[in-house]
C-alpha positions in Angstrom: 76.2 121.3 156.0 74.7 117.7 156.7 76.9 114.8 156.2 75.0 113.7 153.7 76.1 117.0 152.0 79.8 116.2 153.0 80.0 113.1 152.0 78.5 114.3 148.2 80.7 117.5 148.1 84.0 114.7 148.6 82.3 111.9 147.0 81.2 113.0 143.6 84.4 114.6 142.5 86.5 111.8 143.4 84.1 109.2 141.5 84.4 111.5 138.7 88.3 112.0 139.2 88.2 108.0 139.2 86.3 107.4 136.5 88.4 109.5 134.1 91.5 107.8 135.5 89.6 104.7 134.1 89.0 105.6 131.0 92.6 106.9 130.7 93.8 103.7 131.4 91.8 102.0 129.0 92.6 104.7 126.4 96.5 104.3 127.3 95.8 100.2 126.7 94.3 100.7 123.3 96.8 103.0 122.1 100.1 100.4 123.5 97.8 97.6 121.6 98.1 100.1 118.2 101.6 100.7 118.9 102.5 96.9 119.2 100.4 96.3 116.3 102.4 98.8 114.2 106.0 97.2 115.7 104.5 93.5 114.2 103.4 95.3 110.6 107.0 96.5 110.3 108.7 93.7 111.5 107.0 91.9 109.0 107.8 94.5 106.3 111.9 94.3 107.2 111.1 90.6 106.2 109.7 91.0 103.0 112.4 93.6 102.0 114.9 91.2 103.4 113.5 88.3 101.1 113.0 90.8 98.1 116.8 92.1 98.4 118.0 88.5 98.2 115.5 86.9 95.4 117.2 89.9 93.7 120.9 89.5 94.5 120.2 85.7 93.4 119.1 86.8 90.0 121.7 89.7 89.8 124.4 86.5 90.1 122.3 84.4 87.7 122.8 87.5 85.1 126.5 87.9 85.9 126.7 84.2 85.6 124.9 84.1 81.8 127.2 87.4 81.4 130.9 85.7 81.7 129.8 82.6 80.1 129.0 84.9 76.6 132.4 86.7 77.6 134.2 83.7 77.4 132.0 82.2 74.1 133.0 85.6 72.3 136.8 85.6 73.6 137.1 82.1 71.8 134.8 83.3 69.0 137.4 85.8 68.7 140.5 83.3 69.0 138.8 81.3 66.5 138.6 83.8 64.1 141.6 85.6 64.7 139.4 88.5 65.7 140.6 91.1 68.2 
């Protein structure tokens, strides 16, 4: 076996094993990028929900608001009229 040989037998596979290891890498980068992207799109979903959950608690008081100020109207209706 000449060197040449030698240095081909060692050298080929190890480019090879080197360039896979690369593109590995790369592969792993892409998919931590996905994966980050992913986090963001939920963080930003908990948001929404957050603001949705308290546009409705502040309408849920605005109801209960309207709600014991007609209690009250009727309870004097009633006082007014004798009513029970």
């Amino acid at each position: 076996m000449t060197n040449n040989q030698l240095y081909l037998a060692i050298g080929l596979p190890s480019l090879t094993i080197l360039a896979s290891l690369v593109v590995n890498l790369l592969q792993i980068w892409g998919i931590r990028q996905d994966v980050r992207d992913v986090r963001q799109d939920m963080r930003d979903l908990r948001q929404e929900m957050r603001d949705l959950r308290q546009e409705i608690i502040t309408k849920l008081d605005m109801i209960l608001g309207k709600l014991f100020e007609h209690d009250t109207d009727i309870a004097r209706l009633k006082d007014k009229t004798g009513l029970q």
